[in-house]
Kinemage of the C-alpha trace (Angstrom):
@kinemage 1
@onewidth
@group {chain A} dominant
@subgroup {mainchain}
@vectorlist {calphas} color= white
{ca unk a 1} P -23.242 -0.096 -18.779
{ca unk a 2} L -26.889 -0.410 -19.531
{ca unk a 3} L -28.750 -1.367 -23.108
{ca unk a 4} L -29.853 2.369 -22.672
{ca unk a 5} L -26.519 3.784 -22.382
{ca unk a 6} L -25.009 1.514 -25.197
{ca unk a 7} L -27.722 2.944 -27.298
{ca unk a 8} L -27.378 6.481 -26.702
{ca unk a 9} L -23.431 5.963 -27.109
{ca unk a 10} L -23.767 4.663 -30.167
{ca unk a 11} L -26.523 7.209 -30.980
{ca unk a 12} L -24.300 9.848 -30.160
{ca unk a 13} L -20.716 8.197 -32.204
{ca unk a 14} L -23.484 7.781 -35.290
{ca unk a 15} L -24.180 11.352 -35.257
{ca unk a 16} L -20.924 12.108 -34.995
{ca unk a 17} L -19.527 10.066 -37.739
{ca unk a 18} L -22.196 11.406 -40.331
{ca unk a 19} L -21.503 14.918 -39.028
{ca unk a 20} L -18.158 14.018 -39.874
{ca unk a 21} L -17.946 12.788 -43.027
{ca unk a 22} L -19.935 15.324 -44.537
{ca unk a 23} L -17.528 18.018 -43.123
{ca unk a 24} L -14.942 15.845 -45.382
{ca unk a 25} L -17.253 15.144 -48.320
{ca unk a 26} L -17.935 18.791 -48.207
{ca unk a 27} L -14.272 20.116 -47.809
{ca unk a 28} L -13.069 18.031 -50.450
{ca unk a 29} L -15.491 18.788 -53.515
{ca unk a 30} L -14.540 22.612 -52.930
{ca unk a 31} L -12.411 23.639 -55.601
{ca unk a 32} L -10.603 26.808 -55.890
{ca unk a 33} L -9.013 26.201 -59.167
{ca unk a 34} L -9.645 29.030 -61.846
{ca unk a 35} L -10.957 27.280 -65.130
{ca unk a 36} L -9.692 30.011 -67.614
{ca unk a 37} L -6.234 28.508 -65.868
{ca unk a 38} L -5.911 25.503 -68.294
{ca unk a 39} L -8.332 26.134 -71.254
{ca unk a 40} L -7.235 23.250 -73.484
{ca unk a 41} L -8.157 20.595 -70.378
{ca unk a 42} L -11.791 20.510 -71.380
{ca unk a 43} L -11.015 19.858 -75.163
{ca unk a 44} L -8.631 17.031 -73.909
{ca unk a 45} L -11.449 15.276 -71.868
{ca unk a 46} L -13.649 15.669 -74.768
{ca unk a 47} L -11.366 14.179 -77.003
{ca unk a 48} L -10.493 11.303 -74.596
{ca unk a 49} L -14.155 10.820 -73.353
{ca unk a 50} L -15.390 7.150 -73.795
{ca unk a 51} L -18.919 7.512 -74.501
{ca unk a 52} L -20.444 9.339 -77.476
{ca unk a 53} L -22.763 11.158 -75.120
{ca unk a 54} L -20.137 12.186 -72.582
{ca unk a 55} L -17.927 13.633 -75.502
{ca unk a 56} L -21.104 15.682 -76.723
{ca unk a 57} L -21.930 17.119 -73.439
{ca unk a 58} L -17.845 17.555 -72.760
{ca unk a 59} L -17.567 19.568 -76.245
{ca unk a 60} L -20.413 21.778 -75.248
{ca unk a 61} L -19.215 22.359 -71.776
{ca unk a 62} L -15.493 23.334 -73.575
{ca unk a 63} L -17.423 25.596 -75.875
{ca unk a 64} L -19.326 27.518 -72.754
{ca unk a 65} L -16.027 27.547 -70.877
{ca unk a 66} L -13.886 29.117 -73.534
{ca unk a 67} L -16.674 32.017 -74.514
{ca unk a 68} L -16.855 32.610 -70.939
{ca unk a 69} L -12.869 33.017 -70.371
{ca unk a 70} L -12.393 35.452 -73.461
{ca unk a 71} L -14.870 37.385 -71.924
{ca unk a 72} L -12.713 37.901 -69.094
């Protein structure tokens, strides 16, 4: 094999590779889970959260989530 075929092999296994594990990055962020399922699993992670910021932001995101699901 050539320098010119080596490169457009390992053009081509590059491509494919990215291609690749985007499809996976992709596939496994998707979730299908229904939040109103578990309503007390916000209010746990705010409670547990490390950081003073992440337990603000974590209240107010338990606060939108459980308006939203009596709504429902």
């Amino acid at each position: 094999m050539t320098i010119k075929t080596n490169n457009l092999v390992l053009r081509v296994v590059s491509v494919f590779t990215v291609l690749l594990l985007i499809t996976v990055m992709a596939w496994l962020s998707q979730s299908n889970e229904d939040p109103c399922a578990n309503p007390h699993g916000d209010i746990a992670a705010a409670v547990l959260a490390d950081q003073e910021g992440d337990q603000d932001a974590l209240v107010n995101r338990a606060i939108i989530m459980q308006g939203k699901c009596k709504e429902e």
